[in-house]
C-alpha positions in Angstrom: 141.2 93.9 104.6 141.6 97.6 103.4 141.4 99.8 106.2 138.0 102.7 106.2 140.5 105.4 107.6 142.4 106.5 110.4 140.2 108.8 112.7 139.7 111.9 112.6 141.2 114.6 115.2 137.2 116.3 115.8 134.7 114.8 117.2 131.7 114.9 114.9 128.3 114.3 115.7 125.1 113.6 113.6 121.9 114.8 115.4 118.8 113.9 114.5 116.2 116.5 116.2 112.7 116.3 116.1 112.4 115.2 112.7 108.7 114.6 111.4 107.5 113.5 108.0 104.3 112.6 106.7 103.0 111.2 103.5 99.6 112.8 102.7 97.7 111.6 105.1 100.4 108.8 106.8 102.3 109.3 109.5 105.9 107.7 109.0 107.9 109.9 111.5 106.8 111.9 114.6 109.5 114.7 116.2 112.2 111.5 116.0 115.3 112.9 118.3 118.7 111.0 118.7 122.4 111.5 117.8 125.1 109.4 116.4 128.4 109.8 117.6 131.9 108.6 116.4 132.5 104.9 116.6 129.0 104.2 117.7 126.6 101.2 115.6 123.1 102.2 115.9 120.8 99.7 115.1 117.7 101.1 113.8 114.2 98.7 114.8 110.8 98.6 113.9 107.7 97.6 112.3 108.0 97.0 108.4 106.4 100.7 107.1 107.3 102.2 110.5 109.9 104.5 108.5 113.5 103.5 108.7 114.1 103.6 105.9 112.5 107.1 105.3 114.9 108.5 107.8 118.0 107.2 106.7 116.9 109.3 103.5 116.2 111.9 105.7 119.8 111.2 107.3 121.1 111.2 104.1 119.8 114.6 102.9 117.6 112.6 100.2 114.2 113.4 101.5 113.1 117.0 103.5 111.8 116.6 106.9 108.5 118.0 107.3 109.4 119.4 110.7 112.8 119.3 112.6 116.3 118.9 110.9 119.2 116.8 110.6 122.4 118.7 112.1 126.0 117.7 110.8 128.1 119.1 113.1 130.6 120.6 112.4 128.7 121.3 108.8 131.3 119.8 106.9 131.1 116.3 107.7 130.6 114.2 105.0 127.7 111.2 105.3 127.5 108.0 103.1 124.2 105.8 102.5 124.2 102.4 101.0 120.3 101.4 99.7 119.4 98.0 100.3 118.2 97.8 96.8 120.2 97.9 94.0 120.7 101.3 92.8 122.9 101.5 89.6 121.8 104.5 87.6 121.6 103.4 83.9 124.5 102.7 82.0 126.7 102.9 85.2 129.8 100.8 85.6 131.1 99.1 89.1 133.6 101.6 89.2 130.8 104.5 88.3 128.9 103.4 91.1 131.5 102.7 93.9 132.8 106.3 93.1 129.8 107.9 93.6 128.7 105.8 96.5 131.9 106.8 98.2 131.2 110.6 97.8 133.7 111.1 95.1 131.8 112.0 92.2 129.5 114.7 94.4 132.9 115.8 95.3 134.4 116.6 92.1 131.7 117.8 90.6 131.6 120.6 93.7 135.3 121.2 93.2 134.9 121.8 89.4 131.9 124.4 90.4 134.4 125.9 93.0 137.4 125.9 90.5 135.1 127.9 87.9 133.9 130.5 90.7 137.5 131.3 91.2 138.3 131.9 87.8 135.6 134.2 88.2 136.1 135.9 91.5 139.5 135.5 93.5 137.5 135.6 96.5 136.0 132.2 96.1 139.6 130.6 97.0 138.1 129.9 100.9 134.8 127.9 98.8 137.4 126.2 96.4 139.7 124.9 99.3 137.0 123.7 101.0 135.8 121.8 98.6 139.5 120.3 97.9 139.7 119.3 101.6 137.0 117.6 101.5 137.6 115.9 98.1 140.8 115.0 100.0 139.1 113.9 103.1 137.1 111.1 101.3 140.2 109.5 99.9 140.3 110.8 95.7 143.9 110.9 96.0 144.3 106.7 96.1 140.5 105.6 95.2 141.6 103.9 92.1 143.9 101.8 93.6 142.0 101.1 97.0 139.0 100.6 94.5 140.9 98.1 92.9 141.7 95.9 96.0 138.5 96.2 97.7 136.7 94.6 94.7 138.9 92.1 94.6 138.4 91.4 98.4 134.6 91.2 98.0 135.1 88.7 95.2 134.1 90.9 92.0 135.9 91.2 88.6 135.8 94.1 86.4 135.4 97.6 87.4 134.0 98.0 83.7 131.1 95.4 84.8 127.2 97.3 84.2 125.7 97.1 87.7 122.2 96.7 85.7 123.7 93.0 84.9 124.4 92.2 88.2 123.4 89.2 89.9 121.6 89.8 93.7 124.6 88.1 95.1 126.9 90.7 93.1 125.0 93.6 93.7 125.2 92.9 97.2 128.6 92.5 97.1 128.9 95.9 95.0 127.1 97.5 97.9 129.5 95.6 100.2 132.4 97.5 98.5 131.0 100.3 98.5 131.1 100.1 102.0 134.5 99.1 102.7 135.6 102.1 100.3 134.3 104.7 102.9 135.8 107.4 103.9 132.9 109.1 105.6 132.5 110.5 108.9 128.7 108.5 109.2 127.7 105.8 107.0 124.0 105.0 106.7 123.1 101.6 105.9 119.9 100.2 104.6 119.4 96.2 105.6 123.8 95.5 104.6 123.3 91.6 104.8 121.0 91.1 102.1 121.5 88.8 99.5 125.4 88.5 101.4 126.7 85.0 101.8 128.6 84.3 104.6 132.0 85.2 103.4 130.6 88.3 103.1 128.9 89.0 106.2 132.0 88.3 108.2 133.8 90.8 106.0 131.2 93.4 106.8 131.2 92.4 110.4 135.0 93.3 110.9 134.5 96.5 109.0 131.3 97.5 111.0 133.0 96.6 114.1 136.5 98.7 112.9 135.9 101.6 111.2 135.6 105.2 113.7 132.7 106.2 111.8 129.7 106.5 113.1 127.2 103.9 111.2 123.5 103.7 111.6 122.0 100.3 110.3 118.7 99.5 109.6 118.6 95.5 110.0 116.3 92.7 110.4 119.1 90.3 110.7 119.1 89.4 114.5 122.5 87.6 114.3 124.1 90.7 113.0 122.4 93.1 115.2 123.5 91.0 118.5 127.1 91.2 116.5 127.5 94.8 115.8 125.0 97.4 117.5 126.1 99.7 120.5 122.7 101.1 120.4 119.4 100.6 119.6 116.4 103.2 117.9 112.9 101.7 118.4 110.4 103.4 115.7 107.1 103.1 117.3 104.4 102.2 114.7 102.2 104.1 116.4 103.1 107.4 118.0 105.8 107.5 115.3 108.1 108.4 118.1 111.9 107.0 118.4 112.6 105.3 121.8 116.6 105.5 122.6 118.0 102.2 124.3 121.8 102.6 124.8 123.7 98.7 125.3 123.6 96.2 122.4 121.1 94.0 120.8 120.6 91.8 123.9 120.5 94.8 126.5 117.6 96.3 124.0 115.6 92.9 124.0 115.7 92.2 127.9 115.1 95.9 129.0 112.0 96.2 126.5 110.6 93.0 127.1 111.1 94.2 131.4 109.2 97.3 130.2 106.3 95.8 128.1 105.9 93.4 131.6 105.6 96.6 134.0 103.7 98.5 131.4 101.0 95.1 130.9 101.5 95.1 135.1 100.5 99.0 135.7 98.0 98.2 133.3 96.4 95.1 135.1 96.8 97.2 138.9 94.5 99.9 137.0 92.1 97.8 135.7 91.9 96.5 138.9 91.6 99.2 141.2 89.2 101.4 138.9 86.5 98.2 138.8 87.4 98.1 143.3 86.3 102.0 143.2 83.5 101.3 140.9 81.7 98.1 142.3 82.2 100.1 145.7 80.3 103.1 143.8 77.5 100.5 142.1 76.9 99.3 145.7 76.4 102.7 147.5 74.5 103.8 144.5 72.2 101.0 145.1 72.3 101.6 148.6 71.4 104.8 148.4 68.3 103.7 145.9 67.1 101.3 149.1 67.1 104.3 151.3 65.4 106.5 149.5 62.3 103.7 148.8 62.4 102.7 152.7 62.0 106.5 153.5 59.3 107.3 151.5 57.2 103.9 152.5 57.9 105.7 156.1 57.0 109.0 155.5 54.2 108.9 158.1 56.7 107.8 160.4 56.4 110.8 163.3 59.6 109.7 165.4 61.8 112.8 163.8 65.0 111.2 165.7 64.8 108.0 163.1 63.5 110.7 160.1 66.5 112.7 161.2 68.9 109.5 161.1 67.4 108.3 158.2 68.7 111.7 156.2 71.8 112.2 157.6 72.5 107.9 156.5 71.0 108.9 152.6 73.4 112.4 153.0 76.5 110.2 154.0 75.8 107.5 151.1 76.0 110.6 148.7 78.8 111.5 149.8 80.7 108.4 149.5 79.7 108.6 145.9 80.8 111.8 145.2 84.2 110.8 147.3 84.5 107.7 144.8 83.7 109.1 142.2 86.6 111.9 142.4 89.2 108.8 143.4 88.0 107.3 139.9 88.5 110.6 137.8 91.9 111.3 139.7 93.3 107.3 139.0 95.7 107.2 137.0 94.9 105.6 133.6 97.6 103.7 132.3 96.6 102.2 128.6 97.2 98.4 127.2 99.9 98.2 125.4 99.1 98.1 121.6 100.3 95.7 120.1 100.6 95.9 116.2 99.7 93.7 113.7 101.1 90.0 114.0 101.4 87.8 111.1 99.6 84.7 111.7 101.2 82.5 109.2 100.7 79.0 108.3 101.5 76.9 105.4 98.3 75.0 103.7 99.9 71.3 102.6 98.4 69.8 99.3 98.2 65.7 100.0 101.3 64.1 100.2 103.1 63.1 96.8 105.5 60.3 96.4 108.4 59.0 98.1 110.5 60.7 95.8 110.1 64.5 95.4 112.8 65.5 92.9 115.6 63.6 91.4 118.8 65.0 89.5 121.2 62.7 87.5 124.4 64.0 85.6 123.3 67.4 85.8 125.8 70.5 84.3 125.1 74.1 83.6 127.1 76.6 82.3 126.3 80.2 82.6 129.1 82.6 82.0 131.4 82.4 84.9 129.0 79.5 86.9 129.7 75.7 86.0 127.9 73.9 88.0 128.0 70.3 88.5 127.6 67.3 87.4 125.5 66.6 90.2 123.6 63.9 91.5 120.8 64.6 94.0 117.8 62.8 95.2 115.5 64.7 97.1 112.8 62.6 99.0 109.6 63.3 101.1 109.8 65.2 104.4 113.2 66.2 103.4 114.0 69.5 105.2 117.6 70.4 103.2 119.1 73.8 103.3 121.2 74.9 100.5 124.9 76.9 101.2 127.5 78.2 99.7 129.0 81.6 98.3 127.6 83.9 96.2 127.3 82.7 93.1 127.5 79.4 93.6 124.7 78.4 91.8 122.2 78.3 94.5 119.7 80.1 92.9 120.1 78.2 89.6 119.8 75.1 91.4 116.6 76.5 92.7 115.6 77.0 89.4 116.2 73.8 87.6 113.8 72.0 90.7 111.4 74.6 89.8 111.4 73.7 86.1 111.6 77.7 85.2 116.1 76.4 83.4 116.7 73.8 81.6 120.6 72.0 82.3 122.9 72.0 79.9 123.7 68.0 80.4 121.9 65.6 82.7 118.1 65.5 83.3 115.7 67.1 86.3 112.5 64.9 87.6 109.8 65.8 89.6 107.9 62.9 91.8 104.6 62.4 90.8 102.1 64.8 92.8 105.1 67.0 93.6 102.7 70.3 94.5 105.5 73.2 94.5 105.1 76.7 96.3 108.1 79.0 96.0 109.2 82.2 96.9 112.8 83.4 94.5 115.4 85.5 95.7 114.2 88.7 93.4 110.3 88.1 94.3 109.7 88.6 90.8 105.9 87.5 91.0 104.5 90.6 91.7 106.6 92.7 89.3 104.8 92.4 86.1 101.9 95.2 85.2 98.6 95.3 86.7 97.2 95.5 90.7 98.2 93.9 93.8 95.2 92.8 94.0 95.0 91.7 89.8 98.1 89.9 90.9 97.4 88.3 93.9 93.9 86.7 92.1 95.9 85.2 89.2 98.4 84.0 90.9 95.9 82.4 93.5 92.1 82.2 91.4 90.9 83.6 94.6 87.7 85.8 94.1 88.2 89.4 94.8 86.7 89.7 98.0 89.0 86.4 99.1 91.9 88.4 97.9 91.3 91.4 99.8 90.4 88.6 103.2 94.0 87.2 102.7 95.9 90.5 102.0 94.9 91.9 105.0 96.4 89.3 106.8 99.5 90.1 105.8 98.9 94.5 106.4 98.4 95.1 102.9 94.9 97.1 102.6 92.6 99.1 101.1 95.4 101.8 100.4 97.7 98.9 98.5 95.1 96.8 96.7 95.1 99.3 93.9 98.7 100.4 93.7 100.9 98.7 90.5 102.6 95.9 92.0 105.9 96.7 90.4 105.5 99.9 93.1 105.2 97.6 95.7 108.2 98.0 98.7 110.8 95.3 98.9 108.7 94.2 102.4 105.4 94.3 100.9 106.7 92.0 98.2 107.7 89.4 99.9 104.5 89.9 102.6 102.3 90.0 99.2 104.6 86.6 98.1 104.1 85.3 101.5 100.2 85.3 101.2 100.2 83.3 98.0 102.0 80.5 99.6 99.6 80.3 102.2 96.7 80.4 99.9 98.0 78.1 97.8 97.9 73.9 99.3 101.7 72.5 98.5 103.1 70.0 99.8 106.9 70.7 98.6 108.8 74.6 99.3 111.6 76.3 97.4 112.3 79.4 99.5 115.4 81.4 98.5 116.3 84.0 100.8 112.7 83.9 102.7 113.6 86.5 105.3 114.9 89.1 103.1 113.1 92.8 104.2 110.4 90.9 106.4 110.3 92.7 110.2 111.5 90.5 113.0 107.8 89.6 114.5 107.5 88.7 111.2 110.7 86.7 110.8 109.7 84.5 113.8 106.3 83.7 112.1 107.7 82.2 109.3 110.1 80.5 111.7 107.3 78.9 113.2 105.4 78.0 109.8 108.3 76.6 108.5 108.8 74.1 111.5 105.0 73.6 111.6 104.5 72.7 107.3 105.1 68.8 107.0 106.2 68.3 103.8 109.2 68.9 101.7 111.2 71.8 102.3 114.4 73.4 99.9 116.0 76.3 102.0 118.7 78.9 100.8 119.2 81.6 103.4 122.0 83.4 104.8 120.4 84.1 108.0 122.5 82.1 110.6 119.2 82.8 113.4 117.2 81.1 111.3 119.3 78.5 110.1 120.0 77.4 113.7 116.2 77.4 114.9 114.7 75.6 111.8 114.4 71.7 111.9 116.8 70.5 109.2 117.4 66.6 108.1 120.5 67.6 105.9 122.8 70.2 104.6 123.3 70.9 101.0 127.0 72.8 100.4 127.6 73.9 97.1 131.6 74.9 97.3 133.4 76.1 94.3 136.9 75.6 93.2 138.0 76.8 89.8 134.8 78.8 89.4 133.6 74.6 88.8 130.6 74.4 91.7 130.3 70.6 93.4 128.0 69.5 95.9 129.2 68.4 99.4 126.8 66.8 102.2 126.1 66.8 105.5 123.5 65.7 107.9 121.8 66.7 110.7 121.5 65.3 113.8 
């Protein structure tokens, strides 16, 4: 594997201090305070919304904080960022893209500017060194040539390929490249395992785990946060705040889960002694009340030693109040801990169809550098198959030919008679056409508005989303939005591809759950090993390639 680069004799730092950022009214980020240090993986959690990615852009120097700053120390240390969308500007090749992801395109450009101020003034030579060093720094010298090898090691072709042609598997691989290209002294990375098969994931793995740079990850993959964080970043989703817990993934789980416990037990000990001090006060109070109606039914009483005794027992029930009621304002209140919204998710199943759900015989497509098959495949009720193998494969256009949305080149695809698909595909694609969320959601469903709204909510997509175009939808509120039609919709047969792709991890264990709960037919492609090892699965579908010529290979579970 190409090697990022050897370390570096300083000992940089990127601090993150007290950075806030709003959008109009919205909170995403509230005096957020940490620092990344050489070597260190920093694993950056939260709520979906809660704004990680926001302050990787902030990290990056994309977006202005609203308050605080982001310190590169010393200032010339040079930061990369890797999207987790794809982000090919248009027209741009593989090798256009890996250039300027690896900070050598910014770099040139700054070293022309410098080269021109020097023609112009011979004191600029400090300005036009520095930007040389740094052009240095980031590897120009040999790019081409570790460009070269490190596509080839991710399993990509031409550096002349358009990245707007890419594939999902290929752009992820582009971004993978991107990242093994590095030269900087932080790298900022934006949900890395998406869309990466498994080939690909170890490959990032070793370079994550290698490479001195400091790299802050935003991930909702638990698998490869247990793998490759040092540290974990909690954003709150509701102070906004960053909570720092030093140790890996595992370390982060057990001390917050110890913390929410003491937090839910200080709780509980409040609760408990401010209704003690508060009965006690009730009963006084009511003691008190009694006195005061015996005394006056005995005003005519003339023995002053029991009129006497009778005020000094009133004066000492007041007291007491008084006394309990400054032990209740000086308790300590200790608050619930909120908890956030939690998807409640479950699958509506149509009736039951046939015995057989889907049935393939002789089946070949070609599509550029995929040929896939001939296969033979019979797909029966209550199967629960996942689907592996590489990127590009031919998952997804497996996927595709059970959905009915390609046609094979040879062979024939059948459906069993009341076969009642729900699907969700790899680019959630139903929500990118024009028109609402909430337009979308009611076509897609035939729910009434007011329905619509019901169901969205369920899933944290209000009043402030309904109306927004649902092409401007983020990569998490698509597949929430997705999510929503499934479970509006009765099926008794699901094709998921890549289900857990930018859902949050509360989130991820829902569908979990739904998915071992829904009791009919289920198709699954993912890459995410957590959830392929907690899912009930009868069989195992491996697609493995050999001469670019995809077969099928299968195993079942016990």
């Amino acid at each position: 594997m190409t090697s990022p680069r050897t370390a570096s004799p300083r000992r940089p730092a990127l601090v993150v201090d007290a950075v806030s950022k709003s959008f109009g009214p919205l909170v995403a980020l509230a005096e957020v305070s940490f620092t990344v240090a050489p070597g260190r993986r920093v694993g950056i959690v939260g709520r979906n919304g809660a704004g990680k990615t926001t302050l990787l852009k902030i990290m990056a120097g994309l977006t202005a904080p609203d308050g605080g700053r982001v310190r590169r120390s010393p200032a010339d240390v040079t930061v990369g960022y890797v999207p987790q969308e794809p982000d090919g500007a248009p027209g741009e090749t593989l090798g256009d893209y890996l250039a300027r992801r690896g900070g050598i395109t910014d770099a040139e450009t700054r070293l022309q500017r410098a080269a021109e101020a020097l023609c112009r003034d011979p004191a600029a030579e400090d300005a036009y060194q520095r930007a040389l060093d740094q052009l240095v720094a980031l590897g120009a010298e040999d790019f081409d040539a570790r460009c070269a090898r490190a596509v080839d090691t991710v399993g990509l072709t031409a550096l002349s390929a358009p990245m707007d042609a890419m594939s999902g598997g290929e752009s992820a691989r582009a971004r993978l490249a991107a990242v093994l290209l590095s030269r900087h002294d932080f790298l900022l990375l934006d949900e890395p395992t998406n869309d990466l098969d498994f080939a690909g994931q170890d490959l990032l793995d070793e370079l994550v785990a290698n490479t001195p740079a400091g790299i802050v990850l935003v991930s909702h993959d638990r698998a490869f946060l247990e793998r490759t964080v040092t540290d974990v970043v909690e954003l709150d989703q509701f102070s906004h705040q960053a909570t720092v817990y030093p140790g890996g993934w595992s370390d982060y789980l057990d001390r917050r889960r110890r913390e929410r416990d003491r937090q839910y037990e200080r709780h509980e000990l409040y609760v408990s002694e401010r209704d003690r001090i508060t009965q006690m006060m009730r009963r006084q109070q009511e003691w008190a009340r009694k006195g005061a109606i015996r005394a006056k039914t005995r005003a005519t009483d003339n023995n002053k030693a029991a009129r006497h005794g009778r005020r000094e027992h009133a004066e000492a029930l007041g007291h007491g109040v008084k006394a309990l009621a400054k032990r209740l304002e000086r308790l300590e209140k200790t608050d619930q801990p909120r908890e956030g919204w939690q998807l409640r998710y479950t699958i509506a199943a149509a009736p039951r169809g046939g015995d057989l759900v889907a049935r393939l015989r002789g089946v070949r497509v070609c599509r550029g550098d995929l040929d896939l098959g001939p296969l033979d495949l019979d797909i029966a009720w209550r199967d629960r198959i996942a689907l592996l193998g590489p990127n590009g494969s031919g998952k997804t256009t497996l996927l595709s030919l059970l959905l009915g949305t390609a046609r094979p080149d040879e062979g024939t695809v059948q459906l069993g008679a009341r076969t009642v698909v729900g699907s969700l595909d790899q680019e959630r694609a139903l929500f990118r056409s024009a028109g609402t969320l909430l337009e979308g959601v009611e076509r897609a469903t035939g729910l009434r508005p007011e329905e619509a709204r019901t169901l969205l909510a369920k899933f944290d997509l209000g009043a402030d989303d309904l109306d927004r175009p649902a092409r401007d939808l983020s990569p998490g509120e698509h597949t929430r939005a997705e999510l929503a039609v499934l479970m509006a919709r009765g099926v008794n047969t699901l094709i998921l591809d890549e289900p857990t792709n930018h859902l949050d991890l509360a989130a991820i264990e829902q569908l979990q759950q739904a998915l071992n709960a829904f009791e009919g037919t289920l198709v699954l492609v993912t890459h995410d090993r957590a959830l392929l090892a907690d899912t009930h699965l009868t069989r195992t579908l491996h697609l493995d390639t050999q001469h670019r010529v995809s077969r099928l290979r299968e195993t079942f579970e016990p």
